[in-house]
N, C-alpha and C positions, 0 to 999 in steps of 0.2 A: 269602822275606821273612817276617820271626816277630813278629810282632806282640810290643810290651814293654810292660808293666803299668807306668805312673809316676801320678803325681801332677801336677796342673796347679799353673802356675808362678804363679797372679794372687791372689786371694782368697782367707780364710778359709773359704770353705766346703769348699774340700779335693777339691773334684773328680778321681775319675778318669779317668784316660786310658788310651789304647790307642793305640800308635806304630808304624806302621812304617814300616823307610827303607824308600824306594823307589830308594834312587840319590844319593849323593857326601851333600848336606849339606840333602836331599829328604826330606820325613817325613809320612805322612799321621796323621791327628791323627785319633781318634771316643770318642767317648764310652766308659770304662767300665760297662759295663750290668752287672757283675757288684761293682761300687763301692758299697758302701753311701749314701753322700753325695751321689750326684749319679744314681745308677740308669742311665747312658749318657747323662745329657743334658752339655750342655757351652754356655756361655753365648759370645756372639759373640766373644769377645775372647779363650777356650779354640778355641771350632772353629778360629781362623785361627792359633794358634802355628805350625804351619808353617811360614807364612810370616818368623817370626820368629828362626830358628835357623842362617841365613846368617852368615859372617866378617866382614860388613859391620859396620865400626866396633868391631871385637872388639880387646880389649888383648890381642898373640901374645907379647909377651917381657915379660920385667921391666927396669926402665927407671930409671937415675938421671940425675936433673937430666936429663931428657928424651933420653938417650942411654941405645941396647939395652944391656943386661950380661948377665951371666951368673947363674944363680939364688945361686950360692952366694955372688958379691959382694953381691949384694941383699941376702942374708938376713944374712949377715954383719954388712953397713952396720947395719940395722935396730934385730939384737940389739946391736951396740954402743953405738948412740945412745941407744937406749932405759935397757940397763944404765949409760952414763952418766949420765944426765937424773936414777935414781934413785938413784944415788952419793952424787951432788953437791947434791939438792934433797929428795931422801925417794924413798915410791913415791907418795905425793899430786901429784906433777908430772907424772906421767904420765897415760895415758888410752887407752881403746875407746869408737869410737863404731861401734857394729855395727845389724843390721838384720833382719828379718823375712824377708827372700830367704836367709838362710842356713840350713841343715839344723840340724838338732837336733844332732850331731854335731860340727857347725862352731861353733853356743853354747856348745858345753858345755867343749870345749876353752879359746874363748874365755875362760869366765867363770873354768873353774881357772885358766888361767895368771894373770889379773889379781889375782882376788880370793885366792888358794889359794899363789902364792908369789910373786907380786910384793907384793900383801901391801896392793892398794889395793881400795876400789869401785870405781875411775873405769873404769865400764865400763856407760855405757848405751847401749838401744838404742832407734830411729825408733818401736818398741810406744811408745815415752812419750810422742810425738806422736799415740795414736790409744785406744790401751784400756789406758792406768796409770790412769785412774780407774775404771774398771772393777776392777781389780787392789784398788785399795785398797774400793773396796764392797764388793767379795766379802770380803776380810779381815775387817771391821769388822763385817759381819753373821753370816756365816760362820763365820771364825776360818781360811778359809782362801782363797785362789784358783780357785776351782770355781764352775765352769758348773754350775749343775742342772738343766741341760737335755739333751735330744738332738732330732735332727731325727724322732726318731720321735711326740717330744711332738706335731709338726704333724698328723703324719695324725691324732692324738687332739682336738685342742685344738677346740672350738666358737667361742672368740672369739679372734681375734691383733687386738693392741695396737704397732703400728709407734711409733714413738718417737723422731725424730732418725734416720730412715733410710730412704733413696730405695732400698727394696730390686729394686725392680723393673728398676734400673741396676745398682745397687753390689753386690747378691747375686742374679740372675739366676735362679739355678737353686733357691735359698731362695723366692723370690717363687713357682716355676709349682708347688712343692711347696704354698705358701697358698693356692693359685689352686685346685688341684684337689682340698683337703680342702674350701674353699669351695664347688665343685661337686659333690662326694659327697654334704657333710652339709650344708651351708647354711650350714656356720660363719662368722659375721661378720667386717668386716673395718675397724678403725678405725684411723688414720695422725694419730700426732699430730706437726705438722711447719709450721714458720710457712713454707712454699714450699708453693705447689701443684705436687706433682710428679709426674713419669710413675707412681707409686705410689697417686696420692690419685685416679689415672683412674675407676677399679674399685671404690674403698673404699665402703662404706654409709655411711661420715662421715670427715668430715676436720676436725679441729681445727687451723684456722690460727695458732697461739697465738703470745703476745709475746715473740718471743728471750728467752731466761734464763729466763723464768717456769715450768719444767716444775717446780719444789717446790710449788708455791702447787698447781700445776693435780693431781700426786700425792696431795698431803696434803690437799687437798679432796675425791678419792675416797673417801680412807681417813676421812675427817672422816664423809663420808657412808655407808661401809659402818659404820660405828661408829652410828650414828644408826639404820640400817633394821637393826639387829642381823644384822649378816652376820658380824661376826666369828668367829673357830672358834676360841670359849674354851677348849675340850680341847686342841686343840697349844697356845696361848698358854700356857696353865698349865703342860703338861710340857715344853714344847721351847722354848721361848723365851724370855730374859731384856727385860725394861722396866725403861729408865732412868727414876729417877725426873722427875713433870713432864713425862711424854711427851703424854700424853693430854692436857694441861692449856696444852701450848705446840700441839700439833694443834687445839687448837678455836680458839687468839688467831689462825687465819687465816679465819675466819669464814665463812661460809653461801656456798652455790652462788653467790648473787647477787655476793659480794665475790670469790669468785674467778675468774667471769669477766671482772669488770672487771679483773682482777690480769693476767689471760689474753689481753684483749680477743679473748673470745672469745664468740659468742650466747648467751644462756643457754638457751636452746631446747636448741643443741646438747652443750651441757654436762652438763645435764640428762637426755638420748638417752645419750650415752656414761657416765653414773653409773648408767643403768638399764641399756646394756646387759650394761658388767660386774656389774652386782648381779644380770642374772638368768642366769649363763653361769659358773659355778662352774671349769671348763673354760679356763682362760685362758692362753695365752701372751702375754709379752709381751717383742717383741724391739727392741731398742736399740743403737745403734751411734753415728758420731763426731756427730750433733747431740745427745746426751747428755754424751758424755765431753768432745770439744773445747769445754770451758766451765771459767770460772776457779771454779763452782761443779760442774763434772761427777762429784770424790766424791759430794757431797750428793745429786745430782739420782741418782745409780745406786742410792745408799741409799732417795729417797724410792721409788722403783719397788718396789726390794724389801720396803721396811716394809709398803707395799701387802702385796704376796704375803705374808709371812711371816704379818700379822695376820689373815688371809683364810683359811690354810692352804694357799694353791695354789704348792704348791711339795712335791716328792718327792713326786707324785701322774702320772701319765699325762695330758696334756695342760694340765699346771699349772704355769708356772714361769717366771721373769724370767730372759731369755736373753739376755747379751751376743753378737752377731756381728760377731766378730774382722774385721780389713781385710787384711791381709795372709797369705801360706799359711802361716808356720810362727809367725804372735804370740805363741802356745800355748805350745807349744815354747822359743822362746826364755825364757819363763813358769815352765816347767818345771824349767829349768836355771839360772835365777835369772842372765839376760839383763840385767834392768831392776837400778841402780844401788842400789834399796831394798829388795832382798831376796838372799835366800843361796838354792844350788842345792837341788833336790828340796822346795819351798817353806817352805823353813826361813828364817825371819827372823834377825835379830844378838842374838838372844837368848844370852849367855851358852855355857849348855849346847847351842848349835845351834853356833856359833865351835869350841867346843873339838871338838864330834862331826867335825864338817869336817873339822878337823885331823888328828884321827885315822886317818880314812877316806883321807885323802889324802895323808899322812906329811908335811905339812908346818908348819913352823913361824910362820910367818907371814901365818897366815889372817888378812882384813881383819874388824875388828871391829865395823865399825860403818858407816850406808849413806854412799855417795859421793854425787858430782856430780850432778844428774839433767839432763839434756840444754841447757836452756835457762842453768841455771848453771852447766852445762858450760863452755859455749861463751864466755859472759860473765868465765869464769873464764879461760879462753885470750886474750882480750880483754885483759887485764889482764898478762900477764905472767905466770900463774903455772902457767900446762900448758905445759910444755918439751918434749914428743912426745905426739905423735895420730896412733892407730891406726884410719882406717875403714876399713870392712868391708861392702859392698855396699849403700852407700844414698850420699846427694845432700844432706847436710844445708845446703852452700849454696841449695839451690832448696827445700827441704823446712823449713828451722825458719821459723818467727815474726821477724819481724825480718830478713829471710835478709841484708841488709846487713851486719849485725852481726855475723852466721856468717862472711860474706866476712872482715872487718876480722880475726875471731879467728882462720882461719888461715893468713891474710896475717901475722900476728906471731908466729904459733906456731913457736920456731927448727926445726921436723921432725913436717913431717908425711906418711904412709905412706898411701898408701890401695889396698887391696887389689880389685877389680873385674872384672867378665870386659868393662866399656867403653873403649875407649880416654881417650875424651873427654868429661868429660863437666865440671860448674860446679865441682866439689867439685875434681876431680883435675886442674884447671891449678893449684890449689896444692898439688900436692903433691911433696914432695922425691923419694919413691920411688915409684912407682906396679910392684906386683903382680899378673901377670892371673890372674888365678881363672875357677875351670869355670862355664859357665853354664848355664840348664835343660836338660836333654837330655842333658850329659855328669856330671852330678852322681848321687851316692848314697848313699843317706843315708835318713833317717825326717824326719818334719813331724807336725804336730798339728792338727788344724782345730777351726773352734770347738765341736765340740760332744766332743772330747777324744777322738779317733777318730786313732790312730796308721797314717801310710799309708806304704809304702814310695814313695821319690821314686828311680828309676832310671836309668842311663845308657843311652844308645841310639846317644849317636854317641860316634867319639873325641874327646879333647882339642881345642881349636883352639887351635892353634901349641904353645909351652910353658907353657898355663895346667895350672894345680893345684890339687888341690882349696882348700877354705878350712880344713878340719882341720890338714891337711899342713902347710901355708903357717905355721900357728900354730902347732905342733907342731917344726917346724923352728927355728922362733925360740928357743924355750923351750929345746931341749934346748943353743943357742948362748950361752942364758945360765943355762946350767949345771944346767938339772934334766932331762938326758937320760934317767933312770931313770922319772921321776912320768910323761911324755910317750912311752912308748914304741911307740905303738900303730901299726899296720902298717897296719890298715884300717879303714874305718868300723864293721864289727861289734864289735872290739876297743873302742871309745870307746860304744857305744850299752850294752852290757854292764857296764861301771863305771855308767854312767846308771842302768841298771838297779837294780845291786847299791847306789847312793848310794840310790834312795827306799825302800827295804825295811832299811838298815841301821839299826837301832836306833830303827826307826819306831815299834811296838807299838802303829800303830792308830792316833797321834796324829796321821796327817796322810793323807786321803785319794788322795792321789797315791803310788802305792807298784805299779808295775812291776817286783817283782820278780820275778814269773812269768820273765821273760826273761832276768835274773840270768846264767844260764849259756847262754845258748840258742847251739845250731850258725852256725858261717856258712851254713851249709848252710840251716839253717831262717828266717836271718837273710835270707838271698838270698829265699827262697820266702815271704817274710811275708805275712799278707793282713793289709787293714784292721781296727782293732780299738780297741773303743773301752775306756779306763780309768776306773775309779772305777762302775760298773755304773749303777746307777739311786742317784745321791747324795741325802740326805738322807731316802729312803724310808722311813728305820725313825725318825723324829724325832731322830734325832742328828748335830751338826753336830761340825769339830775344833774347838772351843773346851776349855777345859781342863774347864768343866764340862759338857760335850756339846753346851749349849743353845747355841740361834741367838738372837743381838741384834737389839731395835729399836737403832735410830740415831736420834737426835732432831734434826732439820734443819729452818731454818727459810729462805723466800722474801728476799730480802735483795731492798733499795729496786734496782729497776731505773733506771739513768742516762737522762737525757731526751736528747732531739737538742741538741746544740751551733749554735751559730750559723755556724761555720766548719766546722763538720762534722754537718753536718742528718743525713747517710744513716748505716745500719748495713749494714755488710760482712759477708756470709754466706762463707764457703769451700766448695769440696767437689771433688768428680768430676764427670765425663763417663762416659756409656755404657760407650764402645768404648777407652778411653783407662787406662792405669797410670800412677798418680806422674807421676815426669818422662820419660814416654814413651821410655827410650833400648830398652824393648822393643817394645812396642805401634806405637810412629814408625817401625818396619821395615815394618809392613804397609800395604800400600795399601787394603786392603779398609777397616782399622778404620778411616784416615785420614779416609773420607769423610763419616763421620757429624758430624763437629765439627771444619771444618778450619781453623777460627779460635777463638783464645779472645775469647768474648762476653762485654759484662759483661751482666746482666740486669736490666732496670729495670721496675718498672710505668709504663705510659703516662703518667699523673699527672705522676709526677716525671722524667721524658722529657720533654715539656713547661714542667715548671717548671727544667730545667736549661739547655733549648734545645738538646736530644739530637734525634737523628732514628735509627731501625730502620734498620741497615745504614750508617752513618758511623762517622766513630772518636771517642773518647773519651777522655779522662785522668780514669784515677781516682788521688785522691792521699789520704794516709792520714798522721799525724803522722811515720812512719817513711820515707813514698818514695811514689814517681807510680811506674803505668806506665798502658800502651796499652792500649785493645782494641776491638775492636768493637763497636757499641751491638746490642743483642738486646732488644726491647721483647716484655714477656710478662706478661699478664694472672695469671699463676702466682705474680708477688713482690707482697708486700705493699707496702702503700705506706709509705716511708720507707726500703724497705730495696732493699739491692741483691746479686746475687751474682757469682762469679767463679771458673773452672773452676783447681784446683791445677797442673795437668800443664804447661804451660810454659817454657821455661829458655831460657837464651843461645844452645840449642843452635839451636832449632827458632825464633825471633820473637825481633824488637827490642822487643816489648810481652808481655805477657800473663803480667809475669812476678809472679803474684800472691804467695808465700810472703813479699818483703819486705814488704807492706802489714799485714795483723795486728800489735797489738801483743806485746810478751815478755812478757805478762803470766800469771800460771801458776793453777790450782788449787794451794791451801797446802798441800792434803796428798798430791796425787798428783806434782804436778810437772807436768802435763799444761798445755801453752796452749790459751790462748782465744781459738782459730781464727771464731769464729762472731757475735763482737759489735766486731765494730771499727769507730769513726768514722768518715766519711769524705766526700769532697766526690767529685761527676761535675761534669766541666766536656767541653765541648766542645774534639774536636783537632784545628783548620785545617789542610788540604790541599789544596792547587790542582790534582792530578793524582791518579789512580789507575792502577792493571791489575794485571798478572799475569807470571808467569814462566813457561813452562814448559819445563824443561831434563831432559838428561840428568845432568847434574852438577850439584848443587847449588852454586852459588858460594859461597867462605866468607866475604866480609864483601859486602856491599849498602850500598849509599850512600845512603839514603833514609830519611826520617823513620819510618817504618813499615816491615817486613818481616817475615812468618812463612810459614815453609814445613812442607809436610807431603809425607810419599810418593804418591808417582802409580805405575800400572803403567811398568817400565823408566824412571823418573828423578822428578824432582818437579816441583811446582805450588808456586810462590809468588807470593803477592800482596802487590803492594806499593802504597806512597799516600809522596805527599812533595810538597815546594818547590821552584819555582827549574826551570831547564832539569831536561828528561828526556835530553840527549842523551848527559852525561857517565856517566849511568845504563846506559843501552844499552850503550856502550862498553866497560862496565869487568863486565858481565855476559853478554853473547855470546862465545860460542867462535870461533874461526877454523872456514871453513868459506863456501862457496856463500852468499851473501847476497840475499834477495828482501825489497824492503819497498815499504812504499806510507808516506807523510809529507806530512800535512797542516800544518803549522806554522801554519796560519791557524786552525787550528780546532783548536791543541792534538790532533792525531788520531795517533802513532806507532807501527807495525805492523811488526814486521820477524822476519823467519824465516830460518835458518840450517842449510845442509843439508849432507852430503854421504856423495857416489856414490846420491844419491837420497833417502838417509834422514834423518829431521827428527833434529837436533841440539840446538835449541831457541828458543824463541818470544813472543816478548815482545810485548805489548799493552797501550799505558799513551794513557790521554785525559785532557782535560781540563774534559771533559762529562760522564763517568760512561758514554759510550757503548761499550760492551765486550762483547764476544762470550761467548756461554756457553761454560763449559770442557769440559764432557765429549770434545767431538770431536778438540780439537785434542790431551789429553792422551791419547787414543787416536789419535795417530799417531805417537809414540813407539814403538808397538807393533808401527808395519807396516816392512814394510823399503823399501816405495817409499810416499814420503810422498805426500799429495795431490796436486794442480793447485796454482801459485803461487800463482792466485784463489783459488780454497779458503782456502788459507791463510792469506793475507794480508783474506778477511770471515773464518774464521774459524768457517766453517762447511762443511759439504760441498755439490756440487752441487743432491745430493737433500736436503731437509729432512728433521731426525731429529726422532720425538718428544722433546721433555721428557722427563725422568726426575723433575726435579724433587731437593730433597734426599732425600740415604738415607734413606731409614726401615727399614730391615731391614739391616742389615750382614753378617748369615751368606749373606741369597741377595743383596744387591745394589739390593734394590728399593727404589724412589724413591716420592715423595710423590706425584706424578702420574699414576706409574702404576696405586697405591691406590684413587687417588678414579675417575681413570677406570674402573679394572676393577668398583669399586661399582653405579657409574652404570649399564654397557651391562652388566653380567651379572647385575645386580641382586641384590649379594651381601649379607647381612644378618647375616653374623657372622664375628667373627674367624675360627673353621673354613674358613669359605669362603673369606676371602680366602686362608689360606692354602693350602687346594685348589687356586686359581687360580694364585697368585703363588708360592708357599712363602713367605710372607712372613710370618713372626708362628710357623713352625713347627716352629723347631728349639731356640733358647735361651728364644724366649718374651718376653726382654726388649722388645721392640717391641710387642707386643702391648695393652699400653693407650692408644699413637700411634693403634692401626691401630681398637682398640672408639674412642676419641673421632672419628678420622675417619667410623665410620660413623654415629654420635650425629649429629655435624652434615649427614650425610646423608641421613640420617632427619629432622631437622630441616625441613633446604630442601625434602624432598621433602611433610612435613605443611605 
């Protein structure tokens, strides 16, 4: 058994890993400690891939109109349709909509075939839903697409600036890297974020501030280093351009006092965070989708950085405004000029960048100028006027703004492909052909994480069924519609090589990204690569890629914040879970990650839980100008009052509710293209149910009768809960297996309990009241596990003879441990810090993420006990 060097499949931070099989489709998972990114740590949702690399729901063949075929009819159908579509309508009719799970390798091919000789943009990717406003701040300050950060700034930086970012969920192993330069040096820790979140546990301050207002709350830093003469007039003078009237429109946002009312934020604490960045030279500050997903997210990237630039903390060791990217290859697909408003190797449509392409690529028909960008995409398919769509490993039915409106446009789109290693998933029941593609583990190929650190991403297992890579796949089409020569490439080293050779040809320095060290490199050393990061320490020597060297202010100014509506009082936050990816068709394999979040909650403050007539643990409709759905009420002191949140990961696949992406409106930033995931209207109302329970089976049933229904994995089958109207008995009925039947049926008291066995072993278990009185789940989902199921009695209460402790909810997902188990082990072993619990439990001691659950548990413990 050889342990294989890859890349984790989740995040930007680009973690490595260390694989080996152990056995058929078995794979132990640990951390690369030889990775620069991650040093062997691996955050809960990395330690348990394992569990994710099963055939379970894999797309094994290619498939027209939902019948197996053969690869080369597939490819065939594709490239005809497509070459007709652009015959008959231009290359404007057609389209790519691709994604951040693809290798660098798999964009890049992408991007030439579309832009390079079919001769359109309409090629963007799911990055435009997460960091294209990032993309465009870095341009407009810069003059180019550059991070000026690395992770090594951390170990340096004395103060981190969180910003729109629950890193201690969403970047795990970013967070215990804050955590432990905080415990070397002392370095502070501010989180500005209107949620209180598992992030702001820890922090020395949290700035609760007012959705959209992060320009007001920027540009009154910088208002105030400009006042206590912080600025660093020597870089301002040689490195940096000022539009005129910058200074002059920075002060009409007026004194600390106006912009924490701008903020509603204390002034106290406002005040605290202007002192601590004014006496902490040393700053990072990192930002992610509460900056970007906003119809203001360029501005707000640029106020950040006008910060830094005018300050100088930026090309210094522990100094610089750091986008962290959400996906593993953003970068990457960035690089290769993915996103619909740029050209590969970060060349914009500038004239002289068209024609170099051309050259570079022997092709005539380089696109001149930018395409579609996602949401006008789709709105443009809507309309009649995209004749084929090509996706390429994402969900944009569950995933855009409006996601209704994504359904409608490719419900009318006459041909659409989608390429996937899932079978099933919201996007690909419309799709005319579906292609299965490799997924993590059998893929090869390069990635970029955010701090621009190139990792090899390696196979370990074979193929499943006849999937292929996503190069191949696109590669094959192309040369079907007749540029077999420009496509020739055999393997992934062949296509990373031309990468190569495109950011070094005729660069002369004008564009910071230029890998062409590997220009010619061996397969040989291409196979052997280690992690490595490009572009060195940017901006170090005061020169940016602007034509005149120099880095730009951007002059942005706080724009009127909308009030609550009368029909729509609340505002709509979006985001993540923990343990949870996108639309879970990786992450909903595992039973471990299942348990942290096994329902989508919306999250209300108490206040308005009361003013709605919501109750903790009942269901809800939340409805938005564009669509309702379900979820469960989750009341939490953490949301501010008026607002409420709601976890992205949900689809048709897994729940009849929680399917948040149609609620947002398609309302865009102007200059990135990016929506505005984070301000949407909206009303909670309460959602009447006479009955509740659960399911728990070996098989997941595919449709459910009930007004409510979401399920998640269990060890050996699932747990669904469901809530509904009217009889439960045609319920049971039409969800039980054949099989040994044991129930107990109170019909007077709404009570139905029945369990379903056979040659001994539980087949599945259903438990629905009409009192809410319900047995806890852990036991009975452990007995899917045994081969001789309990006692009938057991079964039918629902628990075992002996009494088990509580577990309580997960709080640790990597070992397992529960909220009960926490407080108790506090109590009797009288544990006083995180360390300790983890000593006791392991809980808190491997990704770390839990670890602000686990210090607040013991705060209230310390608490009860003064």
């Amino acid at each position: 058994m050889t342990a294989v060097r890859t890349t984790c499949a989740y995040c930007g931070v680009g973690c490595g890993v260390s694989a080996t099989v152990t056995g058929g489709r078995q794979v132990d998972i640990r951390g690369d400690v030889d990775h620069p990114a991650n040093r062997g740590r691996l955050c809960s949702k990395g330690t348990h891939l394992g569990e994710t690399v099963g055939l379970e729901g894999r797309l094994l063949h290619p498939e027209i109109a939902g019948k197996k075929v053969g690869w080369d009819r597939a490819l065939d159908l594709v490239a005809r349709r497509f070459a007709d579509a652009i015959r008959r309508h231009g290359p404007d009719s057609v389209a790519f909509y691709v994604s951040g799970q693809l290798l660098t390798e798999d964009y890049y091919v992408a991007n030439k075939l579309m832009k390079g000789f079919i001769g359109s943009s309409n090629i963007d990717t799911n990055s435009r839903l997460c960091m294209s406003s990032a993309v465009v701040g870095h341009n407009r300050a810069f003059g180019e697409d550059v991070v000026p950060a690395s992770y090594d700034d951390l170990d340096a930086a004395d103060l981190f600036v969180l910003v729109g970012s629950n890193t201690a969920w969403c970047h795990p192993v970013v967070y215990q890297r804050i955590q432990a330069a905080r415990a070397a040096r002392g370095a502070q820790l501010v989180v500005v974020d209107p949620r209180r979140t598992e992030t702001c546990e820890d922090a020395d301050l949290h700035l609760a501030l007012r959705p959209g207002s992060d320009v007001a709350l920027m540009n009154g830093l910088l208002a105030h280093c400009r006042r206590e003469g912080l600025l660093d007039a020597g870089f301002l003078r040689d490195s940096v351009n000022i539009p005129e009237g910058f200074w002059e429109a920075l002060d009409a946002h007026g004194d600390a006092g106006a912009v924490a009312t701008t903020c509603d934020v204390a002034l106290e604490d406002l005040q605290r965070f202007f002192h601590l960045f004014s006496a902490r030279p040393r700053t990072v500050t990192l930002f992610s989708q509460g900056v970007n997903q906003s119809v203001r997210g360029s501005d707000q990237v640029n106020a950040i950085i006008n910060v830094h630039l005018a300050t100088g903390r930026i090309g210094k060791p522990g100094a610089a405004p750091f986008s962290i990217t959400g996906q593993p290859n953003a970068m990457g697909g960035r690089e290769v000029g993915g996103l619909a408003s740029t050209l590969a190797a970060h060349m914009d449509f500038a004239p002289e960048n068209v024609a170099r392409l051309a050259r570079f690529w022997g092709a005539q028909d380089v696109a001149a100028k930018p395409g579609l960008k996602a949401v006008d995409l789709f709105r443009r398919m809507r309309e009649g006027r995209i004749k084929a769509l090509w996706v390429m490993a994402t969900n944009p039915a569950v995933s855009l703004p409006d996601a209704n409106m994504a359904r409608e446009a490719l419900a009318a789109c006459p041909f659409v492909v989608v390429s996937d290693c899932i079978a099933d998933t919201d996007t690909s029941s419309h799709a005319h052909v579906k292609l299965p593609a490799l997924a993590w583990g059998e893929k090869d190929g390069t990635v970029t994480n955010s701090e621009r650190v190139i990792s090899r991403q390696r196979a370990f297992l074979p193929p499943a069924g006849e999937a292929k890579p996503d190069w191949w796949i696109i590669t094959q089409v192309a040369r079907r519609m007749g540029w077999e020569s420009a496509f020739y490439y055999a393997r992934p080293a062949d296509i990373y090589r031309e990468h190569a050779r495109l950011s070094t040809y005729q660069n002369a320095g004008a564009r910071l990204f230029n890998i062409g060290a590997h220009a010619a490199i061996s397969n040989a050393a291409y196979d052997a690569m280690e992690p490595w990061r490009w572009g060195g320490a940017p901006f170090a020597d005061g020169r940016f890629s602007t034509p005149d060297r120099r880095a730009r202010l951007v002059k942005v100014e706080q724009r009127a914040l909308p009030a609550p509506l009368e029909r729509w009082p609340l505002t709509l936050n979006t985001g993540r879970y923990r343990d949870h990816w996108h639309t879970m068709t990786r992450t909903g394999l595992s039973p471990r990650l299942a348990r942290h979040r096994q329902e989508p909650l919306i999250e209300i403050h108490a206040a308005d839980a009361i003013a709605c007539g919501l109750k903790d643990g009942e269901l809800a409709r939340v409805e938005t100008p564009q669509g309702a759905s379900i979820y469960r009420v989750g009341i939490s002191e953490g949301q501010r009052r008026g607002e409420i949140f709601a976890p992205i990961h949900w689809t048709d696949q897994q729940s009849s509710g929680g399917r948040t992406g149609l609620l947002p409106r398609p309302t865009v930033d102007p200059h990135s293209g990016q929506p505005g995931f984070k301000l949407t209207p909206a009303r909670v109302d309460p959602f009447p149910v006479e009955w509740s329970g659960f399911l728990v089976t070996r098989t997941a049933p595919r449709a459910i009768n009930a007004a409510y229904a979401t399920r998640v994995r269990a060890p050996q089958g699932w747990l669904v809960e469901l809530s509904g109207n009217g009889e439960m008995a045609p319920l049971i009925k039409s969800v039980l297996p054949a099989g040994e039947r044991i129930e107990a049926i109170d019909v007077a008291r709404g009570q139905f309990r029945v369990a379903v066995l056979m040659n001994g072993q539980l087949q599945a278990a259903i438990y629905l009241s009409r009192t809410g009185n319900l047995p806890q789940r852990d036991w009975i989902v452990s007995q899917l596990e045994t081969e001789q199921a309990g006692p009938a009695v057991t079964l039918l209460a629902g628990r075992p003879a002996t009494p088990q402790a509580d577990r309580g909810p997960i709080v640790c997902a990597c070992f397992d441990v529960g909220l009960k188990q926490i407080i108790a082990a506090i109590g009797e072993q009288r544990l006083a810090s995180v360390e300790a619990v983890g000593n006791a439990l392991g809980a808190g001691s491997n990704c770390g993420s839990c670890r602000p659950a686990i210090q607040r548990l013991l705060g209230e413990a310390l608490g009860e006990h003064a």
